[in-house]
C-alpha atoms as one frame of an Amber mdcrd trajectory, in Angstrom:
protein
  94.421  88.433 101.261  94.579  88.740 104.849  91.480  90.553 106.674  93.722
  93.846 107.358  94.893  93.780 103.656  97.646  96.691 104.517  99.535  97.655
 101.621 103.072  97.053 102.701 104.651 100.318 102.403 101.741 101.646 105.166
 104.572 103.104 107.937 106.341 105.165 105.250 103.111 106.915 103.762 101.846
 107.660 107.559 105.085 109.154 107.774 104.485 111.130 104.506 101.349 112.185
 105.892 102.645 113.352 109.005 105.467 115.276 107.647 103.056 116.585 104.571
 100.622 118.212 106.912 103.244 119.514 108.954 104.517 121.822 106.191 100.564
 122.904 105.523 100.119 123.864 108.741 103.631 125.632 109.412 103.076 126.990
 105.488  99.668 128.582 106.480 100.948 129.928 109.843 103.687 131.568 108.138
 100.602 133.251 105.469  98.987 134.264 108.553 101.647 135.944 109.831 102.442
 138.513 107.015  99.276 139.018 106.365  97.404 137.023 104.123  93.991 135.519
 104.365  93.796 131.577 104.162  90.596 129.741 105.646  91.040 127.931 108.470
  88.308 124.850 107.063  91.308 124.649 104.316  93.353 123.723 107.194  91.203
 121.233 108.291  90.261 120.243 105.342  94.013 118.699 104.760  94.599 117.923
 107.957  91.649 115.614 107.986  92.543 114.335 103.999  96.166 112.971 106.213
  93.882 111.520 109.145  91.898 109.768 106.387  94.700 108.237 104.542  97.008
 107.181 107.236  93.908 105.536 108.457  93.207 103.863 105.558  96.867 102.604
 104.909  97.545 101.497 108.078  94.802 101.624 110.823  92.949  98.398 111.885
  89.288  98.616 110.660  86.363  96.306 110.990  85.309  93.684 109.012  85.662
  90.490 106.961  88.673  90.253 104.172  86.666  92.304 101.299  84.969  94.736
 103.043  88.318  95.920 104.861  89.497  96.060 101.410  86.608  97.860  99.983
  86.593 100.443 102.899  90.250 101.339 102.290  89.445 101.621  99.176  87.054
 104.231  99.924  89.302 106.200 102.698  92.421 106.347 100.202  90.940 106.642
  96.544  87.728 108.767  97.498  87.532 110.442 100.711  91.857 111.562 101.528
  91.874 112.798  97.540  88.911 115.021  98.056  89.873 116.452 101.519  93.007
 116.807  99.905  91.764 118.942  96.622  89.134 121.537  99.017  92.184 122.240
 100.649  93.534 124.084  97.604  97.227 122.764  98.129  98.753 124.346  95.174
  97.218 128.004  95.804  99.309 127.640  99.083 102.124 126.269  97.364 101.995
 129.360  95.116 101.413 131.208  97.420 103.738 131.313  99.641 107.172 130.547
  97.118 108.762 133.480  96.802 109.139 134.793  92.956 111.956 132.419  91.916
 112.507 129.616  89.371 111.146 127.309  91.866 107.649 129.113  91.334 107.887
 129.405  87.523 108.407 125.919  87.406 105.544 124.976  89.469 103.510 127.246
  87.666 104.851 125.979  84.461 104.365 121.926  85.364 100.452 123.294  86.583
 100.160 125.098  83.210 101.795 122.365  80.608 100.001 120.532  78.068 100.190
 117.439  79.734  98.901 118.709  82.966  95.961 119.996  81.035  95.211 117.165
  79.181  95.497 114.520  82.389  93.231 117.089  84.192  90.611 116.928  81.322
  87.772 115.804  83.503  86.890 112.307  81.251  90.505 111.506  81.057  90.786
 112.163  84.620  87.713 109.801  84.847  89.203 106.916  83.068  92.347 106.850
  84.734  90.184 106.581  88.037  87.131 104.154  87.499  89.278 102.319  84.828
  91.687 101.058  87.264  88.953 100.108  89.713  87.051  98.112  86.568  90.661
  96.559  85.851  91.089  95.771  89.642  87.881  93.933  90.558  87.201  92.628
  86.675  90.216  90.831  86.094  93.208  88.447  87.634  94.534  91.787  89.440
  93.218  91.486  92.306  94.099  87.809  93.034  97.028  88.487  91.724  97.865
  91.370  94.567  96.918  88.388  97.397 100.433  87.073  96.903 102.601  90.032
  95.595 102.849  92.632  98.034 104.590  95.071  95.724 101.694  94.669  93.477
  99.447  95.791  96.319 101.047  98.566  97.336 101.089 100.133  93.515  97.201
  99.354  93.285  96.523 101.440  96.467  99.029 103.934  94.819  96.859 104.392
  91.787  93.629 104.704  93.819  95.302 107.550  95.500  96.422 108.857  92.513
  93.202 108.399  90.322  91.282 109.908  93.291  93.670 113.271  93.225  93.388
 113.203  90.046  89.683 112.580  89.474  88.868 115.102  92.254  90.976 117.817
  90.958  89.114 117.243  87.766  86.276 117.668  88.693  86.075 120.821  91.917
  89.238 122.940  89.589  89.804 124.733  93.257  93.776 125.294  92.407  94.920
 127.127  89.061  95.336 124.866  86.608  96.300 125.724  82.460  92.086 125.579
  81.090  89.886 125.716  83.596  86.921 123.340  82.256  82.748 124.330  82.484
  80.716 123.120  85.017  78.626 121.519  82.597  81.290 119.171  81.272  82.332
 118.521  84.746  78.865 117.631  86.339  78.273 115.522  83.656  81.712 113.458
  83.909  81.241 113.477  87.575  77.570 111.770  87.100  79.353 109.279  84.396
  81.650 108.098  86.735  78.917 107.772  89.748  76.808 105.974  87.617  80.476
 103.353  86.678  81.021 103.353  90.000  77.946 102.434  91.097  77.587  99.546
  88.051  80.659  98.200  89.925  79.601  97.883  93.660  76.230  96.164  92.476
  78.086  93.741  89.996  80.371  92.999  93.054  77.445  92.325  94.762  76.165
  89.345  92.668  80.088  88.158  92.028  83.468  88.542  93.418  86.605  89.492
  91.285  88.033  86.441  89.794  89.914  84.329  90.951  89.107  84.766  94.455
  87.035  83.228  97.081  85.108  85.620  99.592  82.367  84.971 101.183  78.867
  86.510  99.942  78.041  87.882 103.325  81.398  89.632 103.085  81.035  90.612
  99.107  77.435  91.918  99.874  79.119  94.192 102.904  82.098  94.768 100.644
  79.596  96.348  97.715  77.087  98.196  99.984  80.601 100.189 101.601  81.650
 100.844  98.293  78.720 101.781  96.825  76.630 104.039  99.442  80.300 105.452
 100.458  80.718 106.296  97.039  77.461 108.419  96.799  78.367 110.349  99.782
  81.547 111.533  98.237  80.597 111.686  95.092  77.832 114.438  96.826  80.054
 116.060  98.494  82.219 116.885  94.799  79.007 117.555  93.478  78.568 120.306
  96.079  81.591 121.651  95.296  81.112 121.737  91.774  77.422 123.059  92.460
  78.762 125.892  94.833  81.188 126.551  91.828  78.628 127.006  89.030  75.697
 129.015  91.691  78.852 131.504  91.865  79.819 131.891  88.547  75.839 131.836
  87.439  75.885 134.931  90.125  78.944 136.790  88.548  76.784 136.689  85.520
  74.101 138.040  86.083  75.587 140.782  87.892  77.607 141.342  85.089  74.425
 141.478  82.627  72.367 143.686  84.897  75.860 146.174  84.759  75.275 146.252
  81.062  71.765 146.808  80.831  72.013 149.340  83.297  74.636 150.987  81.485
  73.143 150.919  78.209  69.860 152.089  79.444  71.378 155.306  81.462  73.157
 155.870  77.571  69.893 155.827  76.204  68.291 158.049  78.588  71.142 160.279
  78.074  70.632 160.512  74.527  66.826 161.505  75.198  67.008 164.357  77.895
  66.597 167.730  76.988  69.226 170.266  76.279  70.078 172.799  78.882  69.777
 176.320  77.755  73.465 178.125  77.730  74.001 180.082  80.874  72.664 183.537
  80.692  70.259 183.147  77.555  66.639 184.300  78.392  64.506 181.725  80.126
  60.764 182.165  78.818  59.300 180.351  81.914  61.078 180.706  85.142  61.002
 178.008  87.654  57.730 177.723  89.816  57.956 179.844  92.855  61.526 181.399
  92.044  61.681 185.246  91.743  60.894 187.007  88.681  63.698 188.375  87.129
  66.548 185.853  88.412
């Protein structure tokens, strides 16, 4: 592996990424202008998730052969996906088809069985830090030094295990069963805990099968592994914002209820007015006698 390790297919996905954010922006503008409310940090959310991964397909970044390859690992399979997911892409997708078959058929794929069940935060986990375990624990990666079509599908799985793990986890966009935080806080400290495993074994020993250097292996494994913690945070933010909210709603909710039930019962207790114009034995203080 060279020390720019470029998957070879990097020109077309800028391009993709170009074009993609181009029909976000031009999507939200069009929101804004009948109406709607759509945050601009969503905006910049994405538009920064396309920065990140044209970056990390095709820009030149620093570094001996494995730590170039461990930082794009980290700007396409953990730090583009997440940008990608706060930006709530299919809410805006959603949002602005008009009622049509074209909608019902989003909404359909987003509410099928097989959506739900890929979305299921430790399937979603597997798919990600399995293919990462496969990658540096086996032939794979040796074998992607002299295949270039090999690379390019490996960096297409860490893109799509990092969508897929990060929409998993935050559940920003509608999606068919929307899972508990609890479940998701726990898969999300599973996989940071897998992750982290990884980076120190790499540490210690490079994949197999290949021959980097230990300075660069040691660089290689601190990227991936303090990188991973800081986006692995910023989920957990997310996820924390997420359950503080819902935690809020209730509460709220509760305190409705109580108050509720406790104006019923003081209902129930209060004395019954006299009918109007039966004889009232002891006027009110200070009124006129006779009234």
């Amino acid at each position: 592996m060279t020390a720019d390790s470029r998957p070879p297919f990097g020109a077309p996905a800028v391009t993709v990424c170009v074009l993609t954010c181009a029909v976000y922006l031009l999507s939200t503008a069009r929101l804004r202008r009948r109406g709607d409310s759509w945050p601009w940090l969503r905006d910049c959310a994405f538009a920064a998730g396309g920065a990140v991964l044209a970056w990390g397909l095709c820009g030149p970044l620093p570094g001996a052969p494995f730590s170039v390859h461990a930082l794009r690992h980290l700007l396409v399979g953990m730090a583009a996906p997440a940008l990608f997911v706060m930006a709530r892409p299919l809410t805006l997708t959603l949002r602005v088809l008009p009622p049509g078959r074209v909608r019902r058929g989003l909404l359909g794929v987003a509410h099928s069985a097989i959506a739900g069940w890929l979305l299921l935060p430790p399937v979603a986990a597997v798919v990600d830090i399995g293919g990462l375990w496969t990658l540096y624990r086996t032939g794979l990666m040796a074998a992607t030094h002299h295949d270039p079509a090999l690379s390019g599908l490996v960096h297409l799985h860490m893109l799509a295990g990092g969508l897929l793990l990060s929409f998993a986890i935050c559940q920003l966009d509608p999606v068919r069963r929307r899972r508990g935080p609890r479940s998701r806080a726990l898969t999300l400290l599973a996989t940071g805990t897998a992750h982290a495993v990884l980076a120190r074994g790499l540490y210690a020993a490079g994949p197999p099968d290949t021959a980097f250097a230990a300075s660069d292996l040691r660089a290689g494994a601190q990227i991936m592994y303090y990188g991973g913690d800081a986006v692995e945070l910023v989920l957990a933010s997310v996820l924390a914002a997420q359950w503080y909210a819902a935690t809020g709603r209730r509460h709220r909710r509760h305190g409705a209820r109580r108050g509720r039930a406790s104006a019923g019962r003081t209902g129930a207790a209060a004395p019954r007015r006299a009918p109007v114009g039966a004889e009232d034995p002891s006027p009110a203080r200070g009124a006129p006698s006779g009234l």
